[in-house]
C-alpha positions in Angstrom: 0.0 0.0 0.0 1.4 3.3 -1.0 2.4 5.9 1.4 2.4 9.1 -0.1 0.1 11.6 1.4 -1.5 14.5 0.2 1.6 17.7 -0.1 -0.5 20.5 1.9 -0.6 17.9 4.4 3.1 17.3 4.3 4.5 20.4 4.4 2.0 21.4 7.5 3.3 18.3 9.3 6.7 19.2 8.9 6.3 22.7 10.2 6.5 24.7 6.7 3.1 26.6 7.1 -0.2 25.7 7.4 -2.6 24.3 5.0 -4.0 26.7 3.9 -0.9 28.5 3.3 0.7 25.3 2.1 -2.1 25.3 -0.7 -0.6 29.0 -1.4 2.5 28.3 -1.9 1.9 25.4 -3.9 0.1 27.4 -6.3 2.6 30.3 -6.5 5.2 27.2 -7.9 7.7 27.6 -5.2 6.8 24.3 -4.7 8.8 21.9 -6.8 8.6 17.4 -6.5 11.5 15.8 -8.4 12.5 18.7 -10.0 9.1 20.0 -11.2 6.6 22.4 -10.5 4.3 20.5 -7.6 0.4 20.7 -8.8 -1.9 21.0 -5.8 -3.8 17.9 -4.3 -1.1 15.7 -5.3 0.3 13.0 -3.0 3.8 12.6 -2.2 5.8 9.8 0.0 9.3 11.7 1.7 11.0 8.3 1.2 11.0 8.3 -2.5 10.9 11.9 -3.7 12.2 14.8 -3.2 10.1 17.8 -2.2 11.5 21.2 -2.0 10.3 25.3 -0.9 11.8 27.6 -2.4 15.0 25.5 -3.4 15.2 24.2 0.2 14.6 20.4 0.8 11.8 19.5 2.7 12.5 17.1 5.5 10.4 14.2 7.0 7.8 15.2 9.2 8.8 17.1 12.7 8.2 14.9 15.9 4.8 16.0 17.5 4.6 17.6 20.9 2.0 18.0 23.0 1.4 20.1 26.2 -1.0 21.0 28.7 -0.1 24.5 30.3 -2.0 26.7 33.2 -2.5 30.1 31.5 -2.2 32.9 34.5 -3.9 36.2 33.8 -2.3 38.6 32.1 -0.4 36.5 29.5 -1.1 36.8 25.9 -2.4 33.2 23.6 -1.8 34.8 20.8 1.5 33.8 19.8 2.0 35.9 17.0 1.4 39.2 19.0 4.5 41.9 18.5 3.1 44.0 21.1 2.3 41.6 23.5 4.6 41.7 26.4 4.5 38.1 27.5 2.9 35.3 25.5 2.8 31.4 26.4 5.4 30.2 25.1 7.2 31.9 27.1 6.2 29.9 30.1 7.5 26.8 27.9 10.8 25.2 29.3 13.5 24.9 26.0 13.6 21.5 27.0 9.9 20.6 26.1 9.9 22.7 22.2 13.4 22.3 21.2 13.2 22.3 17.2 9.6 22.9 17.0 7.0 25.4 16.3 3.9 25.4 18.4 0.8 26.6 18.1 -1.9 26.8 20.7 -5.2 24.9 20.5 -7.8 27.8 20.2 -7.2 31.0 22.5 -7.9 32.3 25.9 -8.2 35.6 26.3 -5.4 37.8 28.1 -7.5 38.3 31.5 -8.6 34.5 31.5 -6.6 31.8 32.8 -6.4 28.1 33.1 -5.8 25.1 30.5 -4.2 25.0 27.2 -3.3 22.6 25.0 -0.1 23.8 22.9 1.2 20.9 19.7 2.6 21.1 16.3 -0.4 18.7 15.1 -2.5 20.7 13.1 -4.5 17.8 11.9 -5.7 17.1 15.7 -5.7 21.0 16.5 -8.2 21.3 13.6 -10.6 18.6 14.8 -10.6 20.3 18.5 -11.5 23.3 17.0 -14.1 22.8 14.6 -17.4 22.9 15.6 -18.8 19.6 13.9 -16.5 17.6 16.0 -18.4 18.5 19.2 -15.2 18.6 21.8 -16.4 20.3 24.6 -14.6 22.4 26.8 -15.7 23.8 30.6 -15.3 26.4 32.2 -15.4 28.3 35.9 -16.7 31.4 35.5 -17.1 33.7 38.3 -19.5 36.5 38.5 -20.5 40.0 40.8 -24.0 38.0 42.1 -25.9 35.1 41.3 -27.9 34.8 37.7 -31.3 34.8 38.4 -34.1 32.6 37.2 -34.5 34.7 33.7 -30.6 35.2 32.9 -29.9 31.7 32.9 -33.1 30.6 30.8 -32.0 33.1 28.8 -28.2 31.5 28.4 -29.8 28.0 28.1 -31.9 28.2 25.2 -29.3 30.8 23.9 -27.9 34.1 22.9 -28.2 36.3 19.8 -24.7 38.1 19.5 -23.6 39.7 16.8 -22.4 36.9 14.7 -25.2 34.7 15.4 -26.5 32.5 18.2 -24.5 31.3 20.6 -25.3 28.7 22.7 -24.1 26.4 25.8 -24.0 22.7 25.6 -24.6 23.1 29.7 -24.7 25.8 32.8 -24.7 24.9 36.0 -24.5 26.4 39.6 -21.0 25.5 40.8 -20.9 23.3 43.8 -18.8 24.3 46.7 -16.5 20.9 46.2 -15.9 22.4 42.8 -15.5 26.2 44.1 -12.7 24.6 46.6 -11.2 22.5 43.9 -10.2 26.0 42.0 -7.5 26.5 44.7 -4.3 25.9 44.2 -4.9 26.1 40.0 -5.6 29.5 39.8 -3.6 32.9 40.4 -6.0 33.8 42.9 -8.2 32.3 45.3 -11.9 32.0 43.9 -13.2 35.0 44.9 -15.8 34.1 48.5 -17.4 37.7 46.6 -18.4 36.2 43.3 -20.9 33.6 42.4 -19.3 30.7 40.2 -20.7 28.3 37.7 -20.1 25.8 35.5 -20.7 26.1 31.6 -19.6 23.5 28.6 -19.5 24.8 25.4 -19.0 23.0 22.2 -18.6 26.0 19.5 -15.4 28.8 19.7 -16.6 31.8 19.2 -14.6 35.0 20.2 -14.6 35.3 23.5 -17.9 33.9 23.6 -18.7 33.2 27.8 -18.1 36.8 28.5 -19.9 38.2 25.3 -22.9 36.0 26.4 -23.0 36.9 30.2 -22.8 39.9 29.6 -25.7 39.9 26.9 -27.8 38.5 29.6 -26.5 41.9 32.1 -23.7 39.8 33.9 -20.7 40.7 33.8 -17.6 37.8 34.1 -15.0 38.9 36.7 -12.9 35.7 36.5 -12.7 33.2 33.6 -10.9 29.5 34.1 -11.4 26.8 31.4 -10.7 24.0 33.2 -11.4 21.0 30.4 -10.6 20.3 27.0 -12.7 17.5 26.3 -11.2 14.6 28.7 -8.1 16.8 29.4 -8.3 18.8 32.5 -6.8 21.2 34.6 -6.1 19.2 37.4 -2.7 18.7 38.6 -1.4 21.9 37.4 -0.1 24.8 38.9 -0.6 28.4 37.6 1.9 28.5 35.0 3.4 25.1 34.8 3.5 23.0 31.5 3.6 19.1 31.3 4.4 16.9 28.3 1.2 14.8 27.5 1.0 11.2 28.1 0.4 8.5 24.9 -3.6 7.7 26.2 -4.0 11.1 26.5 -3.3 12.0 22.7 -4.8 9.1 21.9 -8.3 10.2 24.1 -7.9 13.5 22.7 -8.1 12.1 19.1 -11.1 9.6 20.3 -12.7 12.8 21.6 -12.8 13.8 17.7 -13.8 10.8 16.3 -10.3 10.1 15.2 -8.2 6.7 15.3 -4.8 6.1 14.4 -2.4 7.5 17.4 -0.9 10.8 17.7 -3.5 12.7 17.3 -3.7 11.7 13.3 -7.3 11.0 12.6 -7.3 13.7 9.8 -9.3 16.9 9.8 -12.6 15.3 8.4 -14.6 12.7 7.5 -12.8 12.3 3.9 -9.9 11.9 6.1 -10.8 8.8 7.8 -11.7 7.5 4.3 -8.7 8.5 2.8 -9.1 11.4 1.5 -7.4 15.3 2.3 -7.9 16.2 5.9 -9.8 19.4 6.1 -11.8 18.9 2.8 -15.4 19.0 4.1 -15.9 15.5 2.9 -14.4 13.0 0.0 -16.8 13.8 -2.4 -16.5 17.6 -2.3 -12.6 17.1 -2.9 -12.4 17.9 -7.1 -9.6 17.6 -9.4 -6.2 19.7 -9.4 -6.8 22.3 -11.8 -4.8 25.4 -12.1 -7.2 27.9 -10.3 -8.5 30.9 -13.0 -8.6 33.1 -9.5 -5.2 33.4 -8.1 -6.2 36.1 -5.6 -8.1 35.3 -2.7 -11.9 35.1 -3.6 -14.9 37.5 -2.3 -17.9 35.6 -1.3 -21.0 37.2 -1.0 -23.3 35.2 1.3 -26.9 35.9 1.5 -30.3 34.5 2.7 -33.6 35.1 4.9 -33.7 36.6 8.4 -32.2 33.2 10.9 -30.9 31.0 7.6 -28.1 31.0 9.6 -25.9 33.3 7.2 -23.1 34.2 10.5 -23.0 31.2 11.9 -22.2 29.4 8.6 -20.1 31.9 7.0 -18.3 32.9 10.4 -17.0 28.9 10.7 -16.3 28.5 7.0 -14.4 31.1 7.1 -11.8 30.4 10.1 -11.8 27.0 8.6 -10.3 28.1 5.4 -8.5 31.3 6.3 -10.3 34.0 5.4 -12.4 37.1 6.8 -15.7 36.8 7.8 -17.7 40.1 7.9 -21.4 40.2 8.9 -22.6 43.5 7.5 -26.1 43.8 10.1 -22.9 44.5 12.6 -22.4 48.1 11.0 -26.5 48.8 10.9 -26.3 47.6 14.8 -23.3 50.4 15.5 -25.1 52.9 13.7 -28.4 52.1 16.1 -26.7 51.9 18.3 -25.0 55.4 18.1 -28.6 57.1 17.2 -30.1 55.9 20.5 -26.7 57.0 22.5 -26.9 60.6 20.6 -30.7 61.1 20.6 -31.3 60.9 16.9 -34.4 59.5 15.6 -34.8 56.0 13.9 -36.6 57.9 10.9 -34.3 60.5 10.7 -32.8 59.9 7.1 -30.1 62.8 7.0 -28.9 62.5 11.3 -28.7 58.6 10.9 -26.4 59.0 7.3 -24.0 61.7 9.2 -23.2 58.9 11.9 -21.8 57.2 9.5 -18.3 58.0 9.6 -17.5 57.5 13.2 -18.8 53.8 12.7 -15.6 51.4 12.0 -15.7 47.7 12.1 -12.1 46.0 13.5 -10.5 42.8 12.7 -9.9 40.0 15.6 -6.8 38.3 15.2 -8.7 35.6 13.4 -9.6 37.9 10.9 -13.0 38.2 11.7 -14.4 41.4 11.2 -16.5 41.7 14.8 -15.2 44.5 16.7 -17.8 47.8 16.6 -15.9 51.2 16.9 -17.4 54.2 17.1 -15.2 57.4 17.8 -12.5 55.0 18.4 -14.4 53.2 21.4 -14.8 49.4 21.6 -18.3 48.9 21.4 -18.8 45.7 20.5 -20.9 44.1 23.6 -23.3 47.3 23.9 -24.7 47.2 20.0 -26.0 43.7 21.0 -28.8 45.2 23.7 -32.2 44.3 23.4 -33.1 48.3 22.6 -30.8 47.9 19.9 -32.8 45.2 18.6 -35.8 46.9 18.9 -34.6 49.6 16.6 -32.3 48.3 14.2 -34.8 47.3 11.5 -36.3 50.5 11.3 -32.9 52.5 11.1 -31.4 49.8 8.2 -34.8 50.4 6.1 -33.8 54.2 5.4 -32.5 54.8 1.9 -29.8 57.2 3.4 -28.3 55.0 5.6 -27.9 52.0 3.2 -26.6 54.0 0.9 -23.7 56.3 2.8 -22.8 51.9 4.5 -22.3 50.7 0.8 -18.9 52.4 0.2 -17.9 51.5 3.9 -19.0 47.8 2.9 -16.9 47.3 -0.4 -14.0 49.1 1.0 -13.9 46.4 3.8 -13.8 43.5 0.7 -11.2 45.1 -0.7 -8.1 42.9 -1.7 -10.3 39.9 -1.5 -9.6 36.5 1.0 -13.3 37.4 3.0 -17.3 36.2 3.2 -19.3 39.0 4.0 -22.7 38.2 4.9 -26.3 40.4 5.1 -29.5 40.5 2.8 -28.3 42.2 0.0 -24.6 41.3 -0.8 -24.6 39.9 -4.2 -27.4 41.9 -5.7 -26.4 45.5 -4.1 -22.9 45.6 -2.3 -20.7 43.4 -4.2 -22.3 42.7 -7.3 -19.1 41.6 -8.9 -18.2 39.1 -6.3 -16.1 35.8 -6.9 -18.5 33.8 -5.5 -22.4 34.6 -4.6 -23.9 32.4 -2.3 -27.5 32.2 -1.2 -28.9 30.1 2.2 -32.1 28.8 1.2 -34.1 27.6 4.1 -38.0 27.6 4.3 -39.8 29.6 7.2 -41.0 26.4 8.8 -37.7 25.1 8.7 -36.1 28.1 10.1 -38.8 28.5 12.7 -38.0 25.1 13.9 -34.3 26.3 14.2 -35.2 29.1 16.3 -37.6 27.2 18.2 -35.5 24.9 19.5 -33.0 27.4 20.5 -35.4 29.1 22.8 -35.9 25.4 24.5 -39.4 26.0 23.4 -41.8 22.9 21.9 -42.0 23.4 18.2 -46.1 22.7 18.4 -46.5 25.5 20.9 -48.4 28.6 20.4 -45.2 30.7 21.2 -43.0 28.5 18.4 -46.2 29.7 15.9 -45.8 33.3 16.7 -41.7 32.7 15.6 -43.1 31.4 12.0 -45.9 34.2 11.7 -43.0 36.8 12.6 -40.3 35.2 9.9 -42.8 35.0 7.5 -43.4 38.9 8.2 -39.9 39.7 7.9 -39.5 37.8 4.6 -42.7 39.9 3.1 -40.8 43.4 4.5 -37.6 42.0 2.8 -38.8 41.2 -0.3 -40.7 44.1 -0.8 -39.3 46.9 1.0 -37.8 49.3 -2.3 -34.4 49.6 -1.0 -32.1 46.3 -1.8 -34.9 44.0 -1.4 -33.9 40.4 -0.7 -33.7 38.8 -3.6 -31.5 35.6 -5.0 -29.0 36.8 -7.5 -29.0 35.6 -10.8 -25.5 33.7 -11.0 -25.7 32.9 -6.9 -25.5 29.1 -6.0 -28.2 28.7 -3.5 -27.5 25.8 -0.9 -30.5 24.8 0.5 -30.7 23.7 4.4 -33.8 22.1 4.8 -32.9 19.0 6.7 -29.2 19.7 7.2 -27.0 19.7 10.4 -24.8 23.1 10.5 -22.0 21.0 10.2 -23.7 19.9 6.9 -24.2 23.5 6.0 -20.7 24.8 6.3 -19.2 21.9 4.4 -21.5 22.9 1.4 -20.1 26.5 1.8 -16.7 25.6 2.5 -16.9 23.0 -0.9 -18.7 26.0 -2.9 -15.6 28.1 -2.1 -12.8 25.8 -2.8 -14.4 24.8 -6.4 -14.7 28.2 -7.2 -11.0 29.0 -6.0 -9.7 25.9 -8.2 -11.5 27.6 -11.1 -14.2 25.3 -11.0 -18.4 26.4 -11.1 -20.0 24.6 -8.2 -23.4 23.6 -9.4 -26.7 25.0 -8.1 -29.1 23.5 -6.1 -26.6 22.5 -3.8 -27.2 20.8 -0.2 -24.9 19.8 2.6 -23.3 16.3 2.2 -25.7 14.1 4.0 
């Protein structure tokens, strides 16, 4: 049986760059296999051939590492960080990452503390991570007083933030065995001041526990993750690292779905079957045609109110390296704004000169998800109910759509991002790479929504949810200002039926056909 392996994959297991960037490279031709130009997708076995980057020969695969670390506050995850003044690895001893690069396994914050997983294994650090995979992770968070009956229904059946809903896979009260157990792993002892509980969450949004207490009017004083699915925090001191054991790699990789060892189960299903990990499934992987679009690609991504446009395009996007935008964020900031300054929902003219001191910031993932205005981070305070109230009314005014749409395209510029809302590919970037359009009826969608309020789909309150979506999609459709309407050359992906996980591998397969130069069809669905 042969051995040779896919080269992307190679040259991110031996520490050259990542996939994605891998891919890059390869297509650029400073990739060469026996003395010609490599072509991407195409397998390659280190102990017959000879691959080299940029005239440099590429050695075997690097040894894999893997460590558990207590974060203390104040330290930066974010390896990459110039300005930070301390980041993780500096905590790790020489001894433990001599002759390798590594990456930690998602982030925490700088003000949060406890575990983290740091490896080189970007195959097993991408199945941790994505959000089909399921890998939960817990956390101790510690709040000013105890949530009360309505906040934590409210964080149970979920939270709208500003790139879609976020939800919990489980919140509990904290015990006071658990409260105890926190001493002696943190910086500080837990608080006797602050009310602790437990939560579990399974997706990896942006600093997602503290965006969602504070949605519901809690605010998070201290933040410890203290498991990574069956990793935990025990045993470690505040900043102390520990080589992990075989079993716990290889429960780690079980935690995934993987087998194999190591960590290795590949970054999807079409890597257990063979295929590329981190192709959304075998079938979606296509043949190795010189891409027509070398430059990155801009995707429009459009569909009804709760298709599920952020949540979809957000986790494509991290999970191929590009921006995510979700234009409703600017139309949010400019509420926002209106209601801090006193001008009217209706007023055309005030709402339009607010414009300019709205400014949307990139995350160090890319994502586009910090609100500005006047230079202050506002990003937590244009998710308020009142905002919601009023945010429909201020997006329906011609003026205001029309001073945003400059401010939208400028943000696509130089390609490499999805940007998200209601009108994209008809209005705002009607030259776009790629147009997609979620397609999801308003039963289906009502469902969704539904079940995300913990609320029985046959109930009287889950029929007021389909009677309001339907309204929405008749005020869409027909309101005379970039109505909602499916582009002509759009490839609609209809969800009907589909898991999200299903959902973002039709997205993510959309985009790489169209980067290799290839139409995807329409009509598509999720891989079922």
């Amino acid at each position: 049986m042969s051995s040779a392996v896919r080269l992307q994959r190679v040259m991110a297991e031996a520490g050259i760059a990542s996939r994605r960037r891998a891919e890059a490279l390869i297509e650029a031709g400073r990739v060469r296999v026996d003395g010609r130009p490599a072509a991407l997708g195409e397998r390659v076995d280190l102990a017959t051939q000879r691959v080299e980057v940029d005239g440099q020969p590429l050695a075997a695969a690097q040894r894999l590492v893997y460590l558990a670390l207590s974060k203390p506050p104040g330290v930066t995850s974010t390896v990459g960080d110039r300005h930070a003044g301390r980041t993780v690895l500096d905590l790790v001893p020489g001894a433990l990452s001599e002759g390798v690069r590594l990456y930690p396994v998602g982030r925490l914050d700088r003000d949060s503390e406890g575990l983290l997983l740091l490896t080189n294994d970007g195959t097993l650090t991408e199945r941790l991570l994505h959000p089909r995979y399921g890998v939960e992770r817990e956390y101790a968070v510690g709040i000013a007083g105890p949530l009360d009956r309505a906040q934590v229904a409210h964080l149970r059946r979920g939270v709208q933030l500003s790139d879609g809903v976020a939800r919990l896979r489980s919140l509990q009260v904290s015990t006071a065995a658990e409260t105890r157990a926190l001493v002696g792993l943190v910086s500080l002892p837990p608080s006797t001041g602050l009310a602790w509980c437990r939560v579990v969450l399974t997706e990896g949004r942006k600093r997602q526990v503290r965006r969602m207490f504070a949605a519901v009017g809690a605010r998070v004083e201290r933040l410890v993750r203290v498991r990574i699915g069956p990793l935990t925090l025990e045993g470690l001191a505040p900043g102390e690292v520990r080589a992990l054991g075989q079993d716990e790699v290889d429960r780690l990789g079980a935690a995934t779905g993987a087998t194999g060892g190591r960590g290795r189960g590949g970054g999807s299903p079409a890597a257990r079957d063979g295929g590329e990990a981190g192709a959304p499934t075998e079938r979606t992987v296509l043949p190795t045609a010189a891409p027509n679009t070398p430059h990155p690609l801009v995707v429009a991504l459009d569909g009804p109110g709760s298709s599920g446009k952020s949540t979809v395009g957000s986790a494509a996007a991290a999970y191929l390296g590009y921006r995510f935008c979700d234009t409703g964020m600017l139309y949010r900031a400019v509420t926002w704004l209106a209601l801090a300054r006193d001008v009217a929902p209706d007023d055309e003219r005030g709402l339009a000169a607010l414009v300019p001191d709205v400014e949307l910031a990139a995350e160090a993932d890319g994502r586009l998800s910090r609100v500005l205005v006047a230079g202050e981070d506002v990003t937590e305070k244009v998710a308020s109910s009142r905002v919601d109230r009023h945010v429909s009314e201020v997006s329906r005014q011609p003026a205001v759509r029309a001073a945003l749409l400059p401010r939208q395209r400028a943000l696509a510029a130089g390609g490499g991002i999805v940007m998200a809302g209601r009108d994209i590919g008809t209005v705002v970037l009607p030259d776009a790479d790629l147009k997609l359009f979620l397609d999801a009826s308003a039963e289906e969608r009502a469902r969704r929504r539904a079940e995300q309020r913990g609320l029985d789909p046959g109930s009287p309150s889950a029929a007021r949810i389909l009677a309001e979506l339907r309204r929405r999609d008749r005020i869409d459709a027909s309101r005379p200002v970039a109505p909602l309407r499916v582009a002509p050359d759009a490839v609609i992906i209809r969800t009907d039926g589909n898991s999200l996980g299903q959902t973002i591998d039709a997205v993510v397969a959309a985009i790489r056909q169209r980067e290799r130069g290839l139409r995807p069809r329409r009509g598509a669905t999720g891989q079922r």
